[in-house]
C-alpha positions as CSV (number, residue, x, y, z in Angstrom):
1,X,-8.1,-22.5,46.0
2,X,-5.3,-25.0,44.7
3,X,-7.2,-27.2,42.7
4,X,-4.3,-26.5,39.7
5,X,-1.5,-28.8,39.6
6,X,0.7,-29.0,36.9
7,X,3.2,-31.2,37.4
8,X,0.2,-33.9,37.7
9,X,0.5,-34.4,33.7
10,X,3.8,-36.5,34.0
11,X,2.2,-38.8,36.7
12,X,2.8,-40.0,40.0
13,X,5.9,-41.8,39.4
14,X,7.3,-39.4,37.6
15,X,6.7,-36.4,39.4
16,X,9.1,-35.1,41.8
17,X,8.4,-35.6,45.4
18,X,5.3,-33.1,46.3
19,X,2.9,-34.1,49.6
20,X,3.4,-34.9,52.9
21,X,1.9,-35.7,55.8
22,X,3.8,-34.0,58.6
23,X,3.8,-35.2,62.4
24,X,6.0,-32.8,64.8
25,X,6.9,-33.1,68.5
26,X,6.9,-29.7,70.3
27,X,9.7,-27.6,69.5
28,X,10.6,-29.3,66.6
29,X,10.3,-27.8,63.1
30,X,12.1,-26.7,59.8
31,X,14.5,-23.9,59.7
32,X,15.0,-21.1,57.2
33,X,14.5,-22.1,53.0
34,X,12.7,-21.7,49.8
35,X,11.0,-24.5,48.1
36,X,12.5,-26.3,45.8
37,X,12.1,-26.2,41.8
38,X,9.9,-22.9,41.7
39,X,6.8,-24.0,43.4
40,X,4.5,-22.7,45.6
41,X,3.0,-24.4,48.3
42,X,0.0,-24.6,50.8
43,X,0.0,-26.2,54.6
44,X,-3.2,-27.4,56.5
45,X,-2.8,-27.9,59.8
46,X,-4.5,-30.8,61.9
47,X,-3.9,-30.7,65.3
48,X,-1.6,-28.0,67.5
49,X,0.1,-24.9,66.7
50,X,2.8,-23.7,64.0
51,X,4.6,-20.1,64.3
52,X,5.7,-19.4,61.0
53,X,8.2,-16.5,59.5
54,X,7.8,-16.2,55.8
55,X,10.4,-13.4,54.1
56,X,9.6,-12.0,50.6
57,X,12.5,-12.9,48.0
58,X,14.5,-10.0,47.8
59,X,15.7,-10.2,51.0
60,X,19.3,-11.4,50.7
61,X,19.9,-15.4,51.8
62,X,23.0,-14.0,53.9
63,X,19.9,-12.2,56.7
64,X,17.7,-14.8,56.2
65,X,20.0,-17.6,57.8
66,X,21.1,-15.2,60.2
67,X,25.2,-16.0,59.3
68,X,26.4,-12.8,61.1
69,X,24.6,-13.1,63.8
70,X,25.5,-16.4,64.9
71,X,27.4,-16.9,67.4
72,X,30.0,-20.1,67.9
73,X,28.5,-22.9,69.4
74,X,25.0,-22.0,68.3
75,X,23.3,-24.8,66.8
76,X,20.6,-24.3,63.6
77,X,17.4,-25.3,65.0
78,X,14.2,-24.2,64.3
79,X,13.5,-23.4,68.3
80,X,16.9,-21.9,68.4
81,X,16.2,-20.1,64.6
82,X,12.7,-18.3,66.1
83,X,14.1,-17.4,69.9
84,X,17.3,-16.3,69.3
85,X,18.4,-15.5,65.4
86,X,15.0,-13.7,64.3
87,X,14.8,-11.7,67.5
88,X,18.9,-10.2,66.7
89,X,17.7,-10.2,62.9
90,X,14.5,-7.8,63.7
91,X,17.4,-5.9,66.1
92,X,20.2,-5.5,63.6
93,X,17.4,-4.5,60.7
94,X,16.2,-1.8,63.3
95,X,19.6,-0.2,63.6
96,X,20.7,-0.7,60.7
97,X,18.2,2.0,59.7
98,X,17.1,0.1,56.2
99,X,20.8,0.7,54.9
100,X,23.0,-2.1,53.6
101,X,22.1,-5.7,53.5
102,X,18.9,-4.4,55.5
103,X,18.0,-2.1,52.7
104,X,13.7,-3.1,52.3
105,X,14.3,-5.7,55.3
106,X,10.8,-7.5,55.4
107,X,9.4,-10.5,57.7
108,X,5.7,-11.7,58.6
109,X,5.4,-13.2,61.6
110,X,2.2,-15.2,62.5
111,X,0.4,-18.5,64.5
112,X,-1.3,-21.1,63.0
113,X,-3.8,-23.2,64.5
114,X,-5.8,-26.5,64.0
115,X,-8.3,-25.8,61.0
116,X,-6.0,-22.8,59.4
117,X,-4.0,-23.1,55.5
118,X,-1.2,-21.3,55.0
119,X,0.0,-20.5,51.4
120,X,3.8,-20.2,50.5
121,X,4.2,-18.1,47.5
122,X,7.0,-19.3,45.4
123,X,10.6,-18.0,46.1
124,X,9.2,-16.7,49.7
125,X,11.7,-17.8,52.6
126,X,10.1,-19.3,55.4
127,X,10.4,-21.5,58.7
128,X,8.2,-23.5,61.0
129,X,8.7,-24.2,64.5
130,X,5.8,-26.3,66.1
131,X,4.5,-24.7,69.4
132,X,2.8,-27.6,70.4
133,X,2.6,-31.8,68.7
134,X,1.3,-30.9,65.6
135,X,0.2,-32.9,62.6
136,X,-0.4,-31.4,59.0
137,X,-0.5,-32.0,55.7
138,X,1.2,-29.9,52.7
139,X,1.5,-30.1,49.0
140,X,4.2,-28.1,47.1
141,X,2.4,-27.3,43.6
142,X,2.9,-25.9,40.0
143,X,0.1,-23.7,38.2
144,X,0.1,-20.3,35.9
145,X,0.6,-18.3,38.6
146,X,4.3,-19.7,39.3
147,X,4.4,-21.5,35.9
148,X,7.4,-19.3,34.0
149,X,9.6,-19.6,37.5
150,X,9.2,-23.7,38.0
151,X,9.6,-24.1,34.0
152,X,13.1,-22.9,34.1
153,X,14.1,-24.3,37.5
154,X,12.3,-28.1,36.0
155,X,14.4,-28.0,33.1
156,X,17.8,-27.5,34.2
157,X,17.2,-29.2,37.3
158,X,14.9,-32.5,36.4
159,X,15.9,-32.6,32.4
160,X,14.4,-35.5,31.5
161,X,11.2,-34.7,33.4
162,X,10.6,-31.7,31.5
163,X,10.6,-33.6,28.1
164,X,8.1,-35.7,29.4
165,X,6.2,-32.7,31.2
166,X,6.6,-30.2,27.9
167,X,4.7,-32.9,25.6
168,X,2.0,-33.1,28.0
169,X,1.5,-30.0,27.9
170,X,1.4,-30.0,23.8
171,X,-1.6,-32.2,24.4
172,X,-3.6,-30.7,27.3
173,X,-2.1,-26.8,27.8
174,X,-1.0,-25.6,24.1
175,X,-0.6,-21.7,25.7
176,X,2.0,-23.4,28.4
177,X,3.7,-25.4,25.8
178,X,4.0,-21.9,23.9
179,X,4.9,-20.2,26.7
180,X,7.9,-22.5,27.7
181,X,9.2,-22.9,24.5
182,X,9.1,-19.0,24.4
183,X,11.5,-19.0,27.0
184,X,13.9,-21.7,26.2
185,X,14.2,-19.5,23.0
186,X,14.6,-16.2,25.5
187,X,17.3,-18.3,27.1
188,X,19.2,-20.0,24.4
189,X,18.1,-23.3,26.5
190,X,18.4,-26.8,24.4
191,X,16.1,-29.1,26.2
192,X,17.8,-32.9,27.3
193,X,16.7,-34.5,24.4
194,X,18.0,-32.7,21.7
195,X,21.5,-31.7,23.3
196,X,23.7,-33.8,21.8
197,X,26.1,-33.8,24.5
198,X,23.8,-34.4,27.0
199,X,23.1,-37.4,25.1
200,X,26.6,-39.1,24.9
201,X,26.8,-38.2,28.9
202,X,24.2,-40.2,29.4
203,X,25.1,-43.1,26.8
204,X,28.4,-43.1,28.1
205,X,27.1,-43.1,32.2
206,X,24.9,-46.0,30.9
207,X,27.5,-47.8,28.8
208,X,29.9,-47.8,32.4
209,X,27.0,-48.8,34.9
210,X,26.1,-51.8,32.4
211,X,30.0,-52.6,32.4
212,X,30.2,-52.8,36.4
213,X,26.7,-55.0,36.5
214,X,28.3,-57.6,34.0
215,X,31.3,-58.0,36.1
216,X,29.5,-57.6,39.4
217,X,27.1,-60.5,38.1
218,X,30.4,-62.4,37.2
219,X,31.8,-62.2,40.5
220,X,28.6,-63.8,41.8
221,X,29.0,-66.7,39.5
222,X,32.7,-67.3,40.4
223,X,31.5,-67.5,43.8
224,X,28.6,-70.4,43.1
225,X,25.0,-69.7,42.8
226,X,23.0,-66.5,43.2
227,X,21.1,-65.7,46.3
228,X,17.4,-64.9,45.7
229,X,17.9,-60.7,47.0
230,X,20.7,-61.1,43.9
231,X,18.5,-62.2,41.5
232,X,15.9,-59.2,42.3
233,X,18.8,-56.9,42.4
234,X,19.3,-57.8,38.7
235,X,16.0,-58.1,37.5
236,X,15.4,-54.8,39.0
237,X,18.7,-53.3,37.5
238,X,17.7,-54.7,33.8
239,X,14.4,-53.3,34.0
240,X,15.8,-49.7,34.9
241,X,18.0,-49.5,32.1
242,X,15.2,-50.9,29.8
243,X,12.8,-47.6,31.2
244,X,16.2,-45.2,30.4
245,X,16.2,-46.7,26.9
246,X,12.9,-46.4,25.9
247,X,12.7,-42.8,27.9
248,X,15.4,-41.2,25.4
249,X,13.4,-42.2,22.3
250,X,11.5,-39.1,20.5
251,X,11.0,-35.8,20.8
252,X,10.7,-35.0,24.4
253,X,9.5,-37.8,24.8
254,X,8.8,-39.9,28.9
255,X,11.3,-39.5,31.5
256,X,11.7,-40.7,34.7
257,X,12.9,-38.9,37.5
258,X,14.6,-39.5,40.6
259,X,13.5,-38.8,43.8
260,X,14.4,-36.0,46.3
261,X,12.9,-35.6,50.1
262,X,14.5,-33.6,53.0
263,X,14.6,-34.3,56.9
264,X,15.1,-31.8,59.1
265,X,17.1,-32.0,62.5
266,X,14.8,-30.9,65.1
267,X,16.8,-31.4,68.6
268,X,16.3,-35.1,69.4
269,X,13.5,-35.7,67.3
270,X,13.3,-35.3,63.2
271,X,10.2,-34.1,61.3
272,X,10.6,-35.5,57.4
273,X,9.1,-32.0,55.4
274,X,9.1,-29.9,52.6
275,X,9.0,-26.8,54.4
């Protein structure tokens, strides 16, 4: 059913962040969001038992987190998120009548167990608590279905990315290519790589982080020999600003990206996911 993934044409490394494998104590969980960059996403579970809430996008972000209805001292967990908020949510969209920020209010409640997939549509709301120790597995994805959405989130969002991703897709999907160019055109959008400004940001970002390795790699030497760890540190350093270089050169051309994960709270325990 998700065999399509699009952001797999710029590679591994220089994809953003995208699967997970997800091991949750009970009563821990992820509270109220919408993935990140446009994409959809699907969640296996293992072992245990999710309760999920999912809420289409055009309910307003100002329900969804529940900020009226908060009370001082109330903390954000997901436990405290599916026991308390969403039951006063569910009340205050009842009497409310459908009027207001309620107007179309719309939430799906429902259990997953062990052997079940869950698919998260792009732009859908949604939060997780885990009934019981769970473990899963979940993938946030591109493909046609979300691909004008993720385009325009990727290439505001991860510029140089999107050079590297848009030339790809010259080579293997000529319709996408089409299709995003289309609506940078819509848009009035100038990609990275032919901005001009963008450019002497970045040159002049560069210019300044080579300026404080020189001196940092003075200090070091005023101070006697280099420690092993410092030695990596520069090697390492050189070898980024080498990839930048050659990642500016042609049109919309490689990029690398950097990398982006979230951890969620849960009580005294943390579960590192996407959701």
């Amino acid at each position: 059913y998700f065999d399509e993934d699009l952001f797999g044409l710029v590679g591994e490394k220089r994809r953003p962040p995208y699967r997970w494998f997800l091991v949750g104590p009970e009563r821990s969980g992820t509270t109220v969001h919408v993935d990140p960059l446009g994409t959809s996403a699907w969640n296996t579970l293992v072992v245990g038992v999710k309760r999920w809430v999912l809420f289409p996008p055009h309910v307003p972000k100002s329900v969804v987190k529940g900020r009226r209805l908060t009370l001082p001292g109330e903390d954000d967990e997901a436990i405290h998120y599916f026991t308390t908020i969403l039951p006063r949510m569910k009340r205050r969209a009842a009497a409310c009548g459908g009027l207001g920020d309620y107007a179309n209010f719309e939430c799906y409640e429902f259990t997953q167990f062990a052997g079940e997939t869950v698919y998260i549509p792009h732009g859908w709301w949604h939060a997780v608590l885990n009934v019981t120790h769970t473990v899963g597995i979940t993938q946030n994805f591109c493909s046609r279905r979300n691909f004008d959405v993720v385009w325009r989130e990727t290439r505001g969002g991860r510029k140089k990315m999107a050079c590297s991703w848009l030339r790809r897709l010259r080579e293997r999907y000529p319709d996408l290519a089409r299709r995003a160019e289309e609506l940078n055109t819509r848009d009035g959008f100038v990609m990275w790589e032919d901005d001009e400004v963008e450019q002497k940001k970045w040159r002049r970002k560069r210019m300044e982080k080579e300026r404080r390795r020189r001196e940092k790699k003075k200090g070091r030497e005023r101070k006697g020999s280099t420690t092993e760890k410092e030695r990596k540190e520069d090697k390492e350093e050189q070898k980024e600003d080498k990839g930048r270089e050659k990642n500016i050169t042609g049109s919309c051309g490689s990029s690398s990206s950097g990398r982006e994960s979230k951890r969620t709270r849960v009580g005294n325990a943390r579960e590192v996911s996407p959701e």
